[in-house]
Jmol script that loads the backbone (N, CA, C; Angstrom):
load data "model"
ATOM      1  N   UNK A   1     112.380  81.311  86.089  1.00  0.00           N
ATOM      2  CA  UNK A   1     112.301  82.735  85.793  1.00  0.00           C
ATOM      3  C   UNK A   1     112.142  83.544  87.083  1.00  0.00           C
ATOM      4  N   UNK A   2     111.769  83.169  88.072  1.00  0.00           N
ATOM      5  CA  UNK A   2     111.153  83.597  89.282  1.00  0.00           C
ATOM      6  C   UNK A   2     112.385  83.923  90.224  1.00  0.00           C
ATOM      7  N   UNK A   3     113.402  82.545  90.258  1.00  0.00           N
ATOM      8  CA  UNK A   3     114.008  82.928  91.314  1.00  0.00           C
ATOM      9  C   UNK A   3     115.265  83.786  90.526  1.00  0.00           C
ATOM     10  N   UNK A   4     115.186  83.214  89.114  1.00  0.00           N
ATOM     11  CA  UNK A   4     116.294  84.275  88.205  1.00  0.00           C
ATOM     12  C   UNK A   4     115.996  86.233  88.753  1.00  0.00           C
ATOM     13  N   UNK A   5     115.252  86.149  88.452  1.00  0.00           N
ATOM     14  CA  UNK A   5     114.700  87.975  88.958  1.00  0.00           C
ATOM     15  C   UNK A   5     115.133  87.841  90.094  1.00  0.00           C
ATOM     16  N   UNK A   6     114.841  87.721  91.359  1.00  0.00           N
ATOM     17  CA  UNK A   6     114.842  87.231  92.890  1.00  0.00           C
ATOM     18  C   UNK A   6     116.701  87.914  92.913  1.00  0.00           C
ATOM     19  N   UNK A   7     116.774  86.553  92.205  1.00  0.00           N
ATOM     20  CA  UNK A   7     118.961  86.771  91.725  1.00  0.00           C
ATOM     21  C   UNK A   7     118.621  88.191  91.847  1.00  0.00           C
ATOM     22  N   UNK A   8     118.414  88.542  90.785  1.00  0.00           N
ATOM     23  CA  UNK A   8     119.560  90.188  89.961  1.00  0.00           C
ATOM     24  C   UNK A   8     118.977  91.213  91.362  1.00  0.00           C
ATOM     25  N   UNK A   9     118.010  91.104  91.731  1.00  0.00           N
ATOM     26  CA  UNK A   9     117.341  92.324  92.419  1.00  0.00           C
ATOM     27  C   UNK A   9     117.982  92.092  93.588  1.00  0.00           C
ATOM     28  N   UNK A  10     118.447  90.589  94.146  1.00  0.00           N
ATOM     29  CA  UNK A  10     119.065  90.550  95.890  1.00  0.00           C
ATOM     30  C   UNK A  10     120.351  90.971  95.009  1.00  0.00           C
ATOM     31  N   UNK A  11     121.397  90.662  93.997  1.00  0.00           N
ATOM     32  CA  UNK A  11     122.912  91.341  93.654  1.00  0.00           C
ATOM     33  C   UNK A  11     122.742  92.711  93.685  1.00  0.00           C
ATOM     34  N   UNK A  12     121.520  93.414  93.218  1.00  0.00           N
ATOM     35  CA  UNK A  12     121.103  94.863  93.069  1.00  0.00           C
ATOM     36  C   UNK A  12     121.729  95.373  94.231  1.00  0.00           C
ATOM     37  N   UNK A  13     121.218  94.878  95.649  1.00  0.00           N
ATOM     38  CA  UNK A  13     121.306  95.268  97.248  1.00  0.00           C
ATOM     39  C   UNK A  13     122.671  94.651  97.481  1.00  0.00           C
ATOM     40  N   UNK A  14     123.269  93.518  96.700  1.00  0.00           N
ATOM     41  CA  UNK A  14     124.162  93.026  97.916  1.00  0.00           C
ATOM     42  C   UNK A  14     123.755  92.077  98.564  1.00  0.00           C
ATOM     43  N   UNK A  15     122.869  91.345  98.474  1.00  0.00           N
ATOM     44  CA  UNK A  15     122.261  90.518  99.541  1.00  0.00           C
ATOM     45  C   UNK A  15     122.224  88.962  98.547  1.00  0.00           C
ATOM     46  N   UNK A  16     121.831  88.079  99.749  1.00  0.00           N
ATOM     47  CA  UNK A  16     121.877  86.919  99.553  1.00  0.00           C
ATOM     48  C   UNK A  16     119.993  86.541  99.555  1.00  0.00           C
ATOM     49  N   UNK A  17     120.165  85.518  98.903  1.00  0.00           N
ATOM     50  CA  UNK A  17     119.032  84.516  99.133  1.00  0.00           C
ATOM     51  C   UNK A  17     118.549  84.369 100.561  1.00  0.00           C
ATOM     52  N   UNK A  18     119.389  83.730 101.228  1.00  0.00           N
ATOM     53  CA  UNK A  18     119.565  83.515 102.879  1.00  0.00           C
ATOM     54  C   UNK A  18     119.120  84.821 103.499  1.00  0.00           C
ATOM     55  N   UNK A  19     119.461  86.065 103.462  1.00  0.00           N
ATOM     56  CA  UNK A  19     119.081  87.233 103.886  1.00  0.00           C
ATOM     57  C   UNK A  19     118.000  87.465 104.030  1.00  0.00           C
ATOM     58  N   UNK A  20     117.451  87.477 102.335  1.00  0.00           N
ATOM     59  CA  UNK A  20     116.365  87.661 102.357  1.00  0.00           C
ATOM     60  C   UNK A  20     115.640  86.695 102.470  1.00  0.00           C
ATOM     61  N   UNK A  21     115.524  85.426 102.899  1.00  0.00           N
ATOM     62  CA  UNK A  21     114.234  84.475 103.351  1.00  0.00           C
ATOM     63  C   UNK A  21     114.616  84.926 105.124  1.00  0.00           C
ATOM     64  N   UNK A  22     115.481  85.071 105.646  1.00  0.00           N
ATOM     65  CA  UNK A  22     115.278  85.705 107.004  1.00  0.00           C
ATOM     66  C   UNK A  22     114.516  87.289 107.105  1.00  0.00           C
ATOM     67  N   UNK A  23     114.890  88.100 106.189  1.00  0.00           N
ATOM     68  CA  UNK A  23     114.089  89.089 106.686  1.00  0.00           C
ATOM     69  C   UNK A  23     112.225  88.983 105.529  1.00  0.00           C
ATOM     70  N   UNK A  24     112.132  88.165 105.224  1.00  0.00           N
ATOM     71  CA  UNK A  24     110.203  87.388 105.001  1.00  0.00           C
ATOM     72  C   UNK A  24     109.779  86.419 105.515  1.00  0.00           C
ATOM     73  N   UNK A  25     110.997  86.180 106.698  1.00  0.00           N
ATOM     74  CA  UNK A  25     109.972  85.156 107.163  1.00  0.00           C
ATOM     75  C   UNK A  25     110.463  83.693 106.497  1.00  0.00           C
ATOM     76  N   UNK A  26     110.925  83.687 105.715  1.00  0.00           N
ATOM     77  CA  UNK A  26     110.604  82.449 104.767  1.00  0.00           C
ATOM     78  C   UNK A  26     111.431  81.125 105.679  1.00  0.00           C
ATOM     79  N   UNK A  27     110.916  80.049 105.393  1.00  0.00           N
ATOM     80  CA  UNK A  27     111.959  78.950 106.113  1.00  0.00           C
ATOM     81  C   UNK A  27     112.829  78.767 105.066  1.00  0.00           C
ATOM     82  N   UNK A  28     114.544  78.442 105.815  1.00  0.00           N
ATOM     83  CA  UNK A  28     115.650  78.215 105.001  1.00  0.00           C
ATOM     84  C   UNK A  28     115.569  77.559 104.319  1.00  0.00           C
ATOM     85  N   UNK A  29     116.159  78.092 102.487  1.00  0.00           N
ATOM     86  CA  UNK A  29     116.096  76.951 101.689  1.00  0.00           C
ATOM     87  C   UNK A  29     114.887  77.089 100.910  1.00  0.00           C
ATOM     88  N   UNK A  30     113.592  77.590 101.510  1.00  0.00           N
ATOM     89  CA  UNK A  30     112.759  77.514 100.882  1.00  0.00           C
ATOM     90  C   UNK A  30     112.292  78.322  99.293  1.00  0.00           C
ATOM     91  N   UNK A  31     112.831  79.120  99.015  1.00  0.00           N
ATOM     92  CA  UNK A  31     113.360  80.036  97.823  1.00  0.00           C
ATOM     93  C   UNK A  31     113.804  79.499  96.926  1.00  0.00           C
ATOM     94  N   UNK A  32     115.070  78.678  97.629  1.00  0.00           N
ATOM     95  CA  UNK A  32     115.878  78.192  96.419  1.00  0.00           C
ATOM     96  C   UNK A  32     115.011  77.033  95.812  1.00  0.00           C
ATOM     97  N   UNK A  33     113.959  76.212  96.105  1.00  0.00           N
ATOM     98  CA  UNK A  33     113.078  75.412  95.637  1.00  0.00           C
ATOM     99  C   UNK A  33     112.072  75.434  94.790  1.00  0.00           C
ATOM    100  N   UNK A  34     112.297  77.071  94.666  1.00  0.00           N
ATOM    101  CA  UNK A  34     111.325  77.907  94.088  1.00  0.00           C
ATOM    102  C   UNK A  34     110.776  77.584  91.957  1.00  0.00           C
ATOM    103  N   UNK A  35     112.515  76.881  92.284  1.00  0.00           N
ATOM    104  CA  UNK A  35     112.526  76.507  90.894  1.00  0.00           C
ATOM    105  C   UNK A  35     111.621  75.524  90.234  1.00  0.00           C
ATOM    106  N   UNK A  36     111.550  74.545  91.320  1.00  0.00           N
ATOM    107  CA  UNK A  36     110.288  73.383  91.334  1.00  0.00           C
ATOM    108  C   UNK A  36     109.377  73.142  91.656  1.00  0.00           C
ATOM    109  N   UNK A  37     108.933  74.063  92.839  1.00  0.00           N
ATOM    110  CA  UNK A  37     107.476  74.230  92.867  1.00  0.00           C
ATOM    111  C   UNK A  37     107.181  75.639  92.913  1.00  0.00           C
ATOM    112  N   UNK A  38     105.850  75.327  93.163  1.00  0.00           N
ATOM    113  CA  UNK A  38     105.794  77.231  92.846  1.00  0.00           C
ATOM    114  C   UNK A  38     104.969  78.063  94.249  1.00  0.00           C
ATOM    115  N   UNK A  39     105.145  79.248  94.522  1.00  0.00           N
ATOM    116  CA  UNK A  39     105.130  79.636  95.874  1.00  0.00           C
ATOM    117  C   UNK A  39     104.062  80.140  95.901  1.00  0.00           C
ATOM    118  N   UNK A  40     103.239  80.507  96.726  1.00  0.00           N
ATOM    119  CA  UNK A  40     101.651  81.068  97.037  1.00  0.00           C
ATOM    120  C   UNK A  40     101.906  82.407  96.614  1.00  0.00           C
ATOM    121  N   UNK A  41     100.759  83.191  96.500  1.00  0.00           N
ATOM    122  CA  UNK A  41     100.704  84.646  95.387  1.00  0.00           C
ATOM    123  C   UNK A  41     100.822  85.347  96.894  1.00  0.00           C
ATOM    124  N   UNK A  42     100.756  84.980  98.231  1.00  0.00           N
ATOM    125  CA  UNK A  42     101.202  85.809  99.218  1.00  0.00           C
ATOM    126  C   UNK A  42     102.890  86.394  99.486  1.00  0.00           C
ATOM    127  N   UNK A  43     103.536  84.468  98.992  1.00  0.00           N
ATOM    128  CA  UNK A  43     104.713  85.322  99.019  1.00  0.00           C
ATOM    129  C   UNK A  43     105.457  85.639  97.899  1.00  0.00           C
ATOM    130  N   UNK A  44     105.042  85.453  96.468  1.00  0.00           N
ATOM    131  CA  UNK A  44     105.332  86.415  95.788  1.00  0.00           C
ATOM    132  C   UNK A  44     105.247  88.033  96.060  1.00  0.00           C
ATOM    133  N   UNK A  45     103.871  88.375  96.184  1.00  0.00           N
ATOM    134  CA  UNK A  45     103.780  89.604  96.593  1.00  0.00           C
ATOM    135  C   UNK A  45     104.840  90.287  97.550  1.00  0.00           C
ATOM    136  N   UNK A  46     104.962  89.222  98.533  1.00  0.00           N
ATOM    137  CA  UNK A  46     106.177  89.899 100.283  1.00  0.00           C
ATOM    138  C   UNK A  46     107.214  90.021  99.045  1.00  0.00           C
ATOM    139  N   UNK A  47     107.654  89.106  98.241  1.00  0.00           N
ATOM    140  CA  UNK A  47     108.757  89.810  97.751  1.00  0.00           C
ATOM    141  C   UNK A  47     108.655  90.782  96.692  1.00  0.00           C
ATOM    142  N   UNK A  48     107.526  90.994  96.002  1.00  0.00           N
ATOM    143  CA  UNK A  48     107.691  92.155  94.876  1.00  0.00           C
ATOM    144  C   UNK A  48     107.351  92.914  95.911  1.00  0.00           C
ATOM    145  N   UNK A  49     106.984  93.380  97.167  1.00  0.00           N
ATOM    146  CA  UNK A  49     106.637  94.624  97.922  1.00  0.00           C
ATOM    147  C   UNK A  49     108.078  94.920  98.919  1.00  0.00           C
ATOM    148  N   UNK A  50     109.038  93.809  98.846  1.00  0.00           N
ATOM    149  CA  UNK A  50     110.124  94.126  99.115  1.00  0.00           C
ATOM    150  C   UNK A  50     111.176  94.950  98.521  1.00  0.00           C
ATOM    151  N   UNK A  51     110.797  94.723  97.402  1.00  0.00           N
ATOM    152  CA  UNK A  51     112.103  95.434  96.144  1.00  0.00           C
ATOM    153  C   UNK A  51     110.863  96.792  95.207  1.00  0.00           C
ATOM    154  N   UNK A  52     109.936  97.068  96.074  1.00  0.00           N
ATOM    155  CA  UNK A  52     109.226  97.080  95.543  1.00  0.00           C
ATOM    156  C   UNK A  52     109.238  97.515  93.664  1.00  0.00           C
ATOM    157  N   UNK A  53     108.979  96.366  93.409  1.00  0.00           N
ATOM    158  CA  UNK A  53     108.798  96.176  91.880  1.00  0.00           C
ATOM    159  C   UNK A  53     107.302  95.067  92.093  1.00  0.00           C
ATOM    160  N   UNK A  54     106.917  95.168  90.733  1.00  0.00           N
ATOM    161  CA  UNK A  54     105.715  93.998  90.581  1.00  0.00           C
ATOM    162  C   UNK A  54     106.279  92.936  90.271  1.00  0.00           C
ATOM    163  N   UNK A  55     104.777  91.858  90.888  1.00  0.00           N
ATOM    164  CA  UNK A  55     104.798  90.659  90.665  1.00  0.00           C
ATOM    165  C   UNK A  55     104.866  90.177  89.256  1.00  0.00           C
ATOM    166  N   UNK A  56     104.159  91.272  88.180  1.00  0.00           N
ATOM    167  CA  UNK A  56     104.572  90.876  86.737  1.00  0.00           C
ATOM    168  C   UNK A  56     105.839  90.798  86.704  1.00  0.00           C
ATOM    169  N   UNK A  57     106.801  91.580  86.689  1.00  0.00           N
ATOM    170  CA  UNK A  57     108.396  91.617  86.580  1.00  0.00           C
ATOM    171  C   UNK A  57     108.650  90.488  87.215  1.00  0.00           C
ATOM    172  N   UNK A  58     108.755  89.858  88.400  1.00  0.00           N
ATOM    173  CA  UNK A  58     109.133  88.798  89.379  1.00  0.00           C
ATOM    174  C   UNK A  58     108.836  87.395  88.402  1.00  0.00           C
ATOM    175  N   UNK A  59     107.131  87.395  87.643  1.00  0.00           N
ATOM    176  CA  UNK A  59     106.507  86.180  86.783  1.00  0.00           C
ATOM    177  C   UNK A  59     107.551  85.994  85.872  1.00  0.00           C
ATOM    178  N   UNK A  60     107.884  87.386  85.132  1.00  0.00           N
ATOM    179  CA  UNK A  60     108.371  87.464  83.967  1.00  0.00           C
ATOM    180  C   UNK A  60     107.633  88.270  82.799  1.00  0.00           C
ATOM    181  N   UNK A  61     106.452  88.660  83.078  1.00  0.00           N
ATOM    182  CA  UNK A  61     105.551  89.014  82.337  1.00  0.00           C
ATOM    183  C   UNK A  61     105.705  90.214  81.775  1.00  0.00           C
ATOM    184  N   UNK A  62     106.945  90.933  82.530  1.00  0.00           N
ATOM    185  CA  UNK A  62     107.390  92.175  81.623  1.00  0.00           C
ATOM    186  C   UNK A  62     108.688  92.008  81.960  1.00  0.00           C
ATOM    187  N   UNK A  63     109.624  93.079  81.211  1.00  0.00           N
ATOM    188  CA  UNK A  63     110.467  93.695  82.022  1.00  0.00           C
ATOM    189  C   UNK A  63     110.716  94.781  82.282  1.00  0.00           C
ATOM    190  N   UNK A  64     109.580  95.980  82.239  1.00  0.00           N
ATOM    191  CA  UNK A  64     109.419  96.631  83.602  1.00  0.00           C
ATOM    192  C   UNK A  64     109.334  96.764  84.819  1.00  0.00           C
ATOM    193  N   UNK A  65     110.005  96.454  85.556  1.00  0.00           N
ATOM    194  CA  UNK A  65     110.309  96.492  87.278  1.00  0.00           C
ATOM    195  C   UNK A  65     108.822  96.962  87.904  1.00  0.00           C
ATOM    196  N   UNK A  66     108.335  98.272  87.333  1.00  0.00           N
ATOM    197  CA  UNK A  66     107.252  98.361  87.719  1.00  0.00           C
ATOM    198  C   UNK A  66     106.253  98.660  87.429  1.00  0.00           C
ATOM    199  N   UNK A  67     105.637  97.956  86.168  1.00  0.00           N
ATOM    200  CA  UNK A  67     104.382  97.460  85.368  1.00  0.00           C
ATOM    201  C   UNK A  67     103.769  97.289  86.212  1.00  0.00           C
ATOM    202  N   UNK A  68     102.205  97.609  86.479  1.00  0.00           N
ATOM    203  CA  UNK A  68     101.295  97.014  87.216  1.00  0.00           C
ATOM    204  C   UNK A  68     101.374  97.623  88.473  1.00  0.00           C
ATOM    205  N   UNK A  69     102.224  98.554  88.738  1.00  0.00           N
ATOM    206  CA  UNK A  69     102.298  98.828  91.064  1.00  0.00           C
ATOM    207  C   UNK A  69     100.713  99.917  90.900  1.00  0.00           C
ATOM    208  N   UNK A  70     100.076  99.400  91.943  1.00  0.00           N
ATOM    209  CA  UNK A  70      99.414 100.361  92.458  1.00  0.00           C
ATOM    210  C   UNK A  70      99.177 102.122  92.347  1.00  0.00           C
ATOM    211  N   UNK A  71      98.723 102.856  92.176  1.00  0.00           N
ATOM    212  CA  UNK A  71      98.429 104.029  91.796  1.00  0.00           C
ATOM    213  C   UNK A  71      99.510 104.338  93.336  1.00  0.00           C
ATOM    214  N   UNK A  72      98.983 104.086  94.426  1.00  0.00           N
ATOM    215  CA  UNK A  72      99.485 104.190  95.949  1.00  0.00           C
ATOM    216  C   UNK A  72     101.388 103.997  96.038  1.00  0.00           C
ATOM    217  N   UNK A  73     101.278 102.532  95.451  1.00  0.00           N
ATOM    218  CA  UNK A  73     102.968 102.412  95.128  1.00  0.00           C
ATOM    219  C   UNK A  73     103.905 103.378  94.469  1.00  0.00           C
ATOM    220  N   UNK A  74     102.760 103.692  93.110  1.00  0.00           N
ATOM    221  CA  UNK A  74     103.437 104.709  92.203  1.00  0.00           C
ATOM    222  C   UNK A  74     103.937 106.128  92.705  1.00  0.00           C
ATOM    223  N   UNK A  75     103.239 105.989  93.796  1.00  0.00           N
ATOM    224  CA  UNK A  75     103.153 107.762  94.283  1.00  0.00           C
ATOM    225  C   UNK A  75     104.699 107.710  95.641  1.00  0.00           C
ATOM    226  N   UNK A  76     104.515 106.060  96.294  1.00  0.00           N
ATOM    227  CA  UNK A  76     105.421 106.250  97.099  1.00  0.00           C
ATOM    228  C   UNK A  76     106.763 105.925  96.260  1.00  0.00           C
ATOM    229  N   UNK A  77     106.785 105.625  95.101  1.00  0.00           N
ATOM    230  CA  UNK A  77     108.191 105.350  94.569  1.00  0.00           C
ATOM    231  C   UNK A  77     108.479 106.818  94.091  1.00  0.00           C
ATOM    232  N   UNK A  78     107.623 107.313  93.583  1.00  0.00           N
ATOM    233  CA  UNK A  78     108.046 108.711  92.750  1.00  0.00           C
ATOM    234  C   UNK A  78     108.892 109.462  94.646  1.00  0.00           C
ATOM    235  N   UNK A  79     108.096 109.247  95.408  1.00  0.00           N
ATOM    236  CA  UNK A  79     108.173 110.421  96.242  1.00  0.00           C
ATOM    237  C   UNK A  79     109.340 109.971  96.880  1.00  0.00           C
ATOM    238  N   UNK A  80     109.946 108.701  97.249  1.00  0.00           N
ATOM    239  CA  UNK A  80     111.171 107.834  97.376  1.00  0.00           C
ATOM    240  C   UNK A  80     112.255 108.124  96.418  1.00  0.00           C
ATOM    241  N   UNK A  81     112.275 108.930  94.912  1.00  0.00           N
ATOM    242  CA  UNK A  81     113.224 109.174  94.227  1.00  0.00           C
ATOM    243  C   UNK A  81     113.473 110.358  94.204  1.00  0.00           C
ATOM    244  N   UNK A  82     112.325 111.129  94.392  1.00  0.00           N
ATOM    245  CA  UNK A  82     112.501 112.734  94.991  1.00  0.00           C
ATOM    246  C   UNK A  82     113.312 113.020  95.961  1.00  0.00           C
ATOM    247  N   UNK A  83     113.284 112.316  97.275  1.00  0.00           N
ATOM    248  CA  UNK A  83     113.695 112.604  98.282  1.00  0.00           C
ATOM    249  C   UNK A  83     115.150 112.015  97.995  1.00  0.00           C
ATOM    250  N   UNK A  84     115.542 111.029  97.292  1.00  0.00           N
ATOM    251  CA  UNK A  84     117.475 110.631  97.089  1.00  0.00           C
ATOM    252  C   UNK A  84     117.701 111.937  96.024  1.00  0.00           C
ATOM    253  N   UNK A  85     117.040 112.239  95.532  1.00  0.00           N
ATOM    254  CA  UNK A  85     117.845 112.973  94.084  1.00  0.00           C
ATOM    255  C   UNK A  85     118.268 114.787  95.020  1.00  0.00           C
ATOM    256  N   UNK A  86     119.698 114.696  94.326  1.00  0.00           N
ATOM    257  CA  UNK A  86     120.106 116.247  94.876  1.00  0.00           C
ATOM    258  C   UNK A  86     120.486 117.141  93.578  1.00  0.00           C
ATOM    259  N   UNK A  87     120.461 118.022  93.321  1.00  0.00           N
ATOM    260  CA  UNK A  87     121.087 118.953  92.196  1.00  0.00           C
ATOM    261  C   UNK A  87     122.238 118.942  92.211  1.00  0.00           C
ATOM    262  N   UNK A  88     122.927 119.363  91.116  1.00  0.00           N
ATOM    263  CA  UNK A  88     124.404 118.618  90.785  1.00  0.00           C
ATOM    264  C   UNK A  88     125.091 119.449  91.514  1.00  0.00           C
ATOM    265  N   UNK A  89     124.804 120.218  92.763  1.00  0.00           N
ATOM    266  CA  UNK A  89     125.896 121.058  93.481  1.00  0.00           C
ATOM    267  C   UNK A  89     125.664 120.501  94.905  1.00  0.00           C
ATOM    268  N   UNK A  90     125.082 119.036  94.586  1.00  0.00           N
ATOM    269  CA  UNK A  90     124.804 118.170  96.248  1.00  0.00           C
ATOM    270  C   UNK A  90     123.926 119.018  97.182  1.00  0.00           C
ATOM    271  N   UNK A  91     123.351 119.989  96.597  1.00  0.00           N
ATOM    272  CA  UNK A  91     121.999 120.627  97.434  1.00  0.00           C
ATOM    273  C   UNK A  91     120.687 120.293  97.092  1.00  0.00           C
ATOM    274  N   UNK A  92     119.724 120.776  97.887  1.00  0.00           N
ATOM    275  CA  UNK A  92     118.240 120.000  98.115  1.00  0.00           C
ATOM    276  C   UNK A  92     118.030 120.461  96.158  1.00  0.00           C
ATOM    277  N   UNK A  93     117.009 119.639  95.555  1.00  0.00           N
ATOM    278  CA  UNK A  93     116.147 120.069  94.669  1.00  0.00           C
ATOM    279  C   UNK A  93     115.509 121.660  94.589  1.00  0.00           C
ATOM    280  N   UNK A  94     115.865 122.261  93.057  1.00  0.00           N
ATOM    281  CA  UNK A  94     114.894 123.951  93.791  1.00  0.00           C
ATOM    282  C   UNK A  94     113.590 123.038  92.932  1.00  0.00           C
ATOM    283  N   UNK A  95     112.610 123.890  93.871  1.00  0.00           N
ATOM    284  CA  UNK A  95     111.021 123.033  94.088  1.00  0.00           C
ATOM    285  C   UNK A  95     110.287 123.898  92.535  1.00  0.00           C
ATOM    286  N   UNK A  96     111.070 124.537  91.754  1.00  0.00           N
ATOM    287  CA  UNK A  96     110.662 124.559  90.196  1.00  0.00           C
ATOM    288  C   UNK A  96     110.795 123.167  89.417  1.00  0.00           C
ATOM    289  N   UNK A  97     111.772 122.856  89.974  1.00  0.00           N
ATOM    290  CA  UNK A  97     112.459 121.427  89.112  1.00  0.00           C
ATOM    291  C   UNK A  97     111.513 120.401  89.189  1.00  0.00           C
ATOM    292  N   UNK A  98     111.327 120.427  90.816  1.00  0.00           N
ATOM    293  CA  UNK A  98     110.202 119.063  90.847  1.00  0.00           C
ATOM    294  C   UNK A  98     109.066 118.339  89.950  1.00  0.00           C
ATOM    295  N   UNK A  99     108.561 119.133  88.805  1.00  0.00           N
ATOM    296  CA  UNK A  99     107.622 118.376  88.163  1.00  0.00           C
ATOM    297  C   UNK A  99     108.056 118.079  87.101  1.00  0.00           C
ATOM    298  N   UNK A 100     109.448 118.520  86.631  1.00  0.00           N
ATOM    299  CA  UNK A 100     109.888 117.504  85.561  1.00  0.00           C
ATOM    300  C   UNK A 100     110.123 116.919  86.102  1.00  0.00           C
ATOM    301  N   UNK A 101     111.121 116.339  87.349  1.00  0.00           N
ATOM    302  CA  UNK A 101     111.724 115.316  87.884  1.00  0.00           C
ATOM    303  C   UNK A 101     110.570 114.380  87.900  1.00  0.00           C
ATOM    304  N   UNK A 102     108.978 114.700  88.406  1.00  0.00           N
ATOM    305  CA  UNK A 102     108.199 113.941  88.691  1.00  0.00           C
ATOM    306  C   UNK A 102     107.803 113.168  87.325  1.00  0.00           C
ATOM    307  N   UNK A 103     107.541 114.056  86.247  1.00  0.00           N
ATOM    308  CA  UNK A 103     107.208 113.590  84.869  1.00  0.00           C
ATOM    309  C   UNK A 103     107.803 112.625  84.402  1.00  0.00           C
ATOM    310  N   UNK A 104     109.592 112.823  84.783  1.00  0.00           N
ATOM    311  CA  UNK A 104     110.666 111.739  84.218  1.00  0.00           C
ATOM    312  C   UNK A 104     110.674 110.563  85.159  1.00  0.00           C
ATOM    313  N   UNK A 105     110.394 110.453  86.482  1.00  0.00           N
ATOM    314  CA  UNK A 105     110.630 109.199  87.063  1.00  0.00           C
ATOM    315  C   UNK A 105     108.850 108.755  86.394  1.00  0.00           C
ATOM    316  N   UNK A 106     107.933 109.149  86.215  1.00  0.00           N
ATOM    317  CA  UNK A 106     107.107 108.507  85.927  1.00  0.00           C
ATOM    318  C   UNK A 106     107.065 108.096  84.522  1.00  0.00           C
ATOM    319  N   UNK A 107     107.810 108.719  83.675  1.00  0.00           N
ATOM    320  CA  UNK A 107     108.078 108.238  82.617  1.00  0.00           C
ATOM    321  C   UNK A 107     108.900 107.041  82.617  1.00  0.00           C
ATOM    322  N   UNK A 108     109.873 107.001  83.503  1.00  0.00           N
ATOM    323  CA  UNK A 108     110.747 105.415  83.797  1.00  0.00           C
ATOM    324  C   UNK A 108     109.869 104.213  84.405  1.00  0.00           C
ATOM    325  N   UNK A 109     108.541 104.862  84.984  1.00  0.00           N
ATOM    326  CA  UNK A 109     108.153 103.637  85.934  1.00  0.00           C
ATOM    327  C   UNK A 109     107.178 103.443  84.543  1.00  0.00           C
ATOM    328  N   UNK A 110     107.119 104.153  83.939  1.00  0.00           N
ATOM    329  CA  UNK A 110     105.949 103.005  82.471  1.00  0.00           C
ATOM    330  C   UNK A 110     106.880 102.167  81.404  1.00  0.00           C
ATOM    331  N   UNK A 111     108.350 102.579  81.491  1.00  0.00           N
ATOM    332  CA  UNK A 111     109.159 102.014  80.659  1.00  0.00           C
ATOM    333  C   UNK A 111     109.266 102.450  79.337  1.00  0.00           C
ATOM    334  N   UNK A 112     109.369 103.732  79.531  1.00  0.00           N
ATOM    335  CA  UNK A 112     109.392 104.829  77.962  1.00  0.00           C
ATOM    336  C   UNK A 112     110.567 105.088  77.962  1.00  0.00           C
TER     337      UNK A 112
END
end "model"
wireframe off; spacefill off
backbone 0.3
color backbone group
């Protein structure tokens, strides 16, 4: 289940397995083993703080991506979707809009 998630979220980016055990550090190969033994809650975490999604999602324990992040996480993902989102005429956000926008990405990060 572990390295299944791992899958969809490195296809998400484009990226490989290999990629990403080079940019955590990880020794080659060591991921893909993942299936048979099981990896320390340190580097679970490096990778749910990579994609940042939780380690529940990664277990399997939901499938909310991000069940469980930090009050701290929550605030940098909201403020990470603020800053990509443009109004449909490709200009900045008008700063009335912002607290629905904020309401609705936080409504996506509880999985409503």
């Amino acid at each position: 289940m572990l390295l299944d998630r791992i899958k969809i979220l490195l296809n998400e980016r484009s990226m490989t397995l290999a990629e990403l055990e080079r940019k955590m550090n990880f020794s080659n190969g060591s991921m893909s083993r993942w299936n048979k033994t099981i990896p320390s809650v340190e580097k679970v975490q490096k990778v749910a703080d990579y994609f940042d999604v939780s380690t529940d999602y990664l277990l399997g324990r939901t499938e909310n991506k991000y069940a469980g992040l930090s009050d701290e996480q929550r605030k940098m993902t909201i403020e990470e979707a603020l800053k990509s989102a443009m109004g449909k005429d490709g200009k900045e956000i008008a700063k009335e809009d912002i607290p629905v926008l904020e309401r609705i990405i936080e409504a996506f990060l509880d999985g409503k």
